[in-house]
C-alpha positions, 0 to 999 in steps of 0.5 A: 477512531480509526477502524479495519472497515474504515482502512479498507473503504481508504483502500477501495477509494484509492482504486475507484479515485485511480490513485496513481504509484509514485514512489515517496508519495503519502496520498497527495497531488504530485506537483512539479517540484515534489516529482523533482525533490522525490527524483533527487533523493530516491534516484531510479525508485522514481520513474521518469514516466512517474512525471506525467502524474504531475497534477495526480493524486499519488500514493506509495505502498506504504503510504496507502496505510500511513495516509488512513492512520496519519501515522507514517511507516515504511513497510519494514517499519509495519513487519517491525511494529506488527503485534501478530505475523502470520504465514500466507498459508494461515491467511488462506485457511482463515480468511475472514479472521485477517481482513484489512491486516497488512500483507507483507513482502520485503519492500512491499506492504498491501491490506487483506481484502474483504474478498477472499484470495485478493489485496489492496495495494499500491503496486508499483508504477505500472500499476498503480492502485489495485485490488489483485488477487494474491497470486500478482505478488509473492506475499510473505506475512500477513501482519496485524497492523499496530496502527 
């Protein structure tokens, strides 16, 4: 059974393994055609430079949630499937009630910390995996994710 601890240790072995951002990716080794399938149906979400991560482990934002549930969304599809959403200022007043929610923004999704005041996420091609405080993102929702 899938657990909040058990996504949150999914994220924290993402950041130690050095997970590397490729947009499309679900947690898997980018190889030379996959780097070219991603390019030609996403166009410039992909990255040139995003091809020296072939032969890297390589994850998107959503994908960083999909690959500990098997389950695959988008981050509009989390908001959407959500069984909770709540404000940011609700999340920093109470923390410890919304460890391993999704945190949310259009085109974005990470997961509340155990650490307060900081997410897990794959944040983009120049940064790749992270746990960031909340300031490095304008967060919307936190969401309690169906999954």
């Amino acid at each position: 059974m899938k657990s909040a601890a058990g996504l949150l240790q999914h994220c924290k072995n993402a950041v130690d393994n050095k997970v590397k951002y490729v947009y499309g990716c679900k947690m898997e080794i980018l190889t030379a055609k996959k780097y070219q399938q991603l390019k030609n149906l996403y166009k410039s979400y992909v990255w040139d430079s995003d091809k020296t991560k072939i032969g890297k482990m390589c994850c998107d934002c959503s994908g960083l949630i999909s690959s500990y549930t098997g389950i695959v969304r988008n981050s509009s599809g989390y908001k959407s499937t959500a069984t909770e959403i709540i404000t940011v200022a609700e999340l920093k007043a109470n923390w410890n009630k919304y460890i391993a929610w999704g945190i949310w923004l259009s085109g974005h999704i990470g997961v509340v910390s155990d650490k307060e005041g900081y997410y897990y996420a794959m944040d983009g091609s120049n940064r790749n995996a992270v746990h960031n405080p909340l300031s490095k993102q304008k967060w919307v929702y936190a969401i309690k994710l169906k999954d």
